[in-house]
C-alpha angles and dihedrals in degrees: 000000000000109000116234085252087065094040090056096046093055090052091051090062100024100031113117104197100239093002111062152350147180108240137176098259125186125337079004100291119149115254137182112228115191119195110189130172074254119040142352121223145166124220112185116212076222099101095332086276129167109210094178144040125166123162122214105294094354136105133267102282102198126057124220122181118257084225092054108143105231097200142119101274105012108097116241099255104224137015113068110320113186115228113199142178097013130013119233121340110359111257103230090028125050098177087061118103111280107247092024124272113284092074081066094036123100101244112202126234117255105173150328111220131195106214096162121256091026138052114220132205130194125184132167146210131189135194118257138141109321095042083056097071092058108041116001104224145101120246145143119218115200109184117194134205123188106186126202142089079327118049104217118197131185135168122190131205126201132181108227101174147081088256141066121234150180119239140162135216146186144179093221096203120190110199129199125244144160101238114000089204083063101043124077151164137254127193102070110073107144096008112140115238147185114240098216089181092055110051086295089283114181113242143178121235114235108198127324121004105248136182110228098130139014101309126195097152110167099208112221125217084354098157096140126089116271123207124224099213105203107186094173097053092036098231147104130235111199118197119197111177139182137205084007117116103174135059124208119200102186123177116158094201123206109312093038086046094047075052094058110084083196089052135044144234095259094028099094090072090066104065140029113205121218115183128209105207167148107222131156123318083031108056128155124238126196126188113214121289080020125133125213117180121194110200134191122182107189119189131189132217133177104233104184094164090061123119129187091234092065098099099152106155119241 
């Protein structure tokens, strides 16, 4: 945990008078909020993580657990979690994190832009010691925030070894809604996916994405925007994404979530995650001195006039 001492030195140098500040966040980690005539948001150094998003007049649009363990070493359960350099369990280890290790690891500040009308946020993490024992090359993660009445993420890879590797990546996002078994997705009628809850089958779409079971879907050659249809809380959440050719949609539904000590037994009704990524068969390679950057852009928009039962397919 970084001590006050170290907090307010970074708001001394970062700081933006009404615009943003670094701040002790939960269980006393540092966090970046950010305050525009636009939006507000939080961005934790723990894993270069944004907890919070709300646009001017609108609604938080990310959801994080109330049981979240705030600590050195626990993941922050909700949000956008970054997994790199692997999704999921590691194919060859099974003891390694889940999701890979930058999502645990303390990134550092680099720097807190006004670029009017956004504010935007760049942190960094490297590979050392400790990310050697898990996966033996050199790299440098930046991951970018822009926010305003868009939220704007990158996260850039870049090969700083002598040798060339394979990695994936995702921006796990969490997003808030009011039922997760009303709400759905369109954007991916007749998309090929991996079933990851039945023997990894492959399957088509047919129509909108729903929760009404346990759902882990790797979406294949997905390169179009996709639309979050929320009827309960009246409102639409647009994601436009870039160097990303697969789409995960992950709910854990009500016996995975009781299982989850950061999460809760009636938590899974309150998010839909949908997942910009680059997942297998899609991994990414880098030679050496190469950059690869990983982009998602999310708008909001209030829909009243939405009903569940609108499943035309997109």
């Amino acid at each position: 945990m970084d001590s006050p001492n170290t907090i307010s030195d970074l708001d001394r140098r970062f700081g933006a008078p009404g615009l943003a500040r670094v701040l002790a966040g939960n269980g006393g980690l540092p966090k970046v909020v950010v305050s525009t005539p636009s939006a507000v948001g939080e961005m934790y150094l723990h894993g270069g993580h944004i907890t919070s998003w709300i646009p001017d007049r609108l609604r938080e649009v990310f959801y994080v657990s109330p049981n979240s363990i705030w600590k050195t070493g626990h993941a922050i359960r909700g949000g956008v979690p970054i997994s790199f350099p692997w999704f999921a369990d590691k194919a060859d280890d099974r003891t390694a994190p889940p999701h890979g290790f930058v999502r645990t690891k303390a990134w550092r500040l680099l720097s807190i832009d006004n670029t009017s009308p956004d504010v935007v946020v760049s942190m960094s993490t490297e590979s050392d010691e400790d990310t050697r024992r898990w996966w033996p090359f050199d790299f440098r993660l930046v991951c970018q925030a822009a926010f305003g009445d868009q939220l704007k993420i990158e996260l850039a890879v870049t090969n700083t070894g002598a040798k060339s590797f394979s990695f994936e990546e995702a921006l796990h996002s969490y997003f808030r809604v009011g039922d997760a078994e009303t709400a759905f997705v369109q954007g991916l009628n007749a998309t090929g996916y991996i079933d990851k809850t039945d023997r990894r089958i492959e399957k088509k779409q047919i129509g909108a994405a729903r929760i009404s079971s346990e759902t882990d879907s790797v979406y294949l050659n997905t390169q179009h925007e996709l639309d979050l249809i929320d009827p309960t809380l009246q409102r639409r959440v647009t994601v436009r994404k870039e160097n990303s050719l697969t789409t995960v949609i992950w709910n854990p539904w009500a016996e995975e979530s009781k299982v989850l000590s950061d999460l809760g037994a009636s938590q899974w009704r309150n998010f839909v995650c949908i997942e910009t990524s680059n997942v297998r068969p899609f991994a990414v390679n880098l030679d050496p001195g190469q950059r690869h950057t990983l982009a998602a852009h999310i708008q909001v928009a209030p829909s009243p006039t939405l009903s569940s039962s609108a499943t035309s397919p997109v």
